[in-house]
C-alpha positions in Angstrom: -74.9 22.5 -24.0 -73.4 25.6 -22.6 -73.0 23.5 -19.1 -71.3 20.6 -20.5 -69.4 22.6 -22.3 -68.2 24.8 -19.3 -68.0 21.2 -17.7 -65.6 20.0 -20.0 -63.3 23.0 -20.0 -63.6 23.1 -15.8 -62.1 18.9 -16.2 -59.6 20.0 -18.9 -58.5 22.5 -16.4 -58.6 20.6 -13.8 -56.7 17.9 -15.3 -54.2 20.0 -16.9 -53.9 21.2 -13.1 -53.5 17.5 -11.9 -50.8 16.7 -14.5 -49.0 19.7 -13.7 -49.1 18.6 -10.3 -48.0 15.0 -10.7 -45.0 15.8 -12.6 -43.8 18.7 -10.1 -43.9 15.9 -7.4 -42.3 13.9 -9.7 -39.6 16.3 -10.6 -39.2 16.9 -7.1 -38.9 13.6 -5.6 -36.7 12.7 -8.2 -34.4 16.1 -7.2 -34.2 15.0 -3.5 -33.6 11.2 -4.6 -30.8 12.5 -6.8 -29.4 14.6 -4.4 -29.8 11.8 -1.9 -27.9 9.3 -4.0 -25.2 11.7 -4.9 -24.0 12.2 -1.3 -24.2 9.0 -0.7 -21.6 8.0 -3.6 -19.8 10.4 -2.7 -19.3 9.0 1.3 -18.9 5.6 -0.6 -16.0 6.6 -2.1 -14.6 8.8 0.4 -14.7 6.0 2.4 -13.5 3.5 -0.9 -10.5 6.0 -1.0 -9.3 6.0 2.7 -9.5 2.4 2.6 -7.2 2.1 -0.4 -4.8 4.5 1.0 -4.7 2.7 4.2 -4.5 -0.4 2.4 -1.5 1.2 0.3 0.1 2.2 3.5 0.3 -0.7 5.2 1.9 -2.8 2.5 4.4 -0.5 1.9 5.3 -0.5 5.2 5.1 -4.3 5.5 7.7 -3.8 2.1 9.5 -1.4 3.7 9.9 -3.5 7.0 10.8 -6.6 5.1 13.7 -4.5 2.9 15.3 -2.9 6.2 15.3 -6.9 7.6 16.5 -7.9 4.7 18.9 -5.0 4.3 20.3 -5.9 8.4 20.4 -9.8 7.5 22.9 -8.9 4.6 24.6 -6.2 6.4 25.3 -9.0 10.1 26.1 -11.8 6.8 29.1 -9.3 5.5 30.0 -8.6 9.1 30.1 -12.9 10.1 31.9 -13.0 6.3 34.5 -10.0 7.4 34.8 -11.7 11.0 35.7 -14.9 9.7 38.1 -13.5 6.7 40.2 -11.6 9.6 40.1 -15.1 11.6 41.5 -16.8 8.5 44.1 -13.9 8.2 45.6 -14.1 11.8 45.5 -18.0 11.5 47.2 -17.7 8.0 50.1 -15.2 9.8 50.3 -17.7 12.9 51.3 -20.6 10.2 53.8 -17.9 8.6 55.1 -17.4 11.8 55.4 -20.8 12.6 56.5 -22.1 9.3 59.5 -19.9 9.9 60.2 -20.9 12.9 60.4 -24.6 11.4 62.3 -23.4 8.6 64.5 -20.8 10.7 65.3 -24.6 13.3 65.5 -26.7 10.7 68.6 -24.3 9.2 70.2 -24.5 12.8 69.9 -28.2 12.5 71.7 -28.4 9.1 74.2 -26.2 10.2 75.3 -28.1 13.3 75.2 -31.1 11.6 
């Protein structure tokens, strides 16, 4: 009896041991797993963040390029509009000029006649 007995507390031991054992290399898997998937999120969205920024960047420039086309076509428009309004100006003095003239010959005409 004093065997079995000394048997059964040497396998309690022993098993107590084993468990102990198990879950330390379960603790420590599960540690270098952890630390394992934390760097990898964090590369994921290091990499999620330059991505965005780039994105972010390059649409604001493509914004930014299509307001300083927009801002140029606008600007050449008010120049063609300011061309053209000076054109109509001179032409608009010519037909002064010339209206009296006409006016100025037609007098001449009444008064010789």
């Amino acid at each position: 009896a004093l065997r079995t007995l000394l048997a059964v507390v040497a396998y309690r031991e022993a098993k107590c041991r084993l468990d102990a054992t198990v879950a330390l290399q379960a603790v420590l898997r599960s540690v270098v797993a952890r630390r394992r998937f934390l760097e990898q999120r964090r590369a994921a969205i290091c990499v999620q963040s330059r991505v965005r920024g780039w994105r972010c960047r390059s649409r604001l420039g493509k914004l930014k390029s299509k307001a300083v086309a927009d801002k140029i076509r606008r600007i050449r428009e008010e120049d063609e509009r300011a061309a053209a309004l000076e054109k109509a100006c001179q032409e608009s003095q010519k037909r002064d000029l010339e209206l009296e003239e006409m006016k100025r010959q037609l007098e001449e005409t009444r008064q010789r006649a």
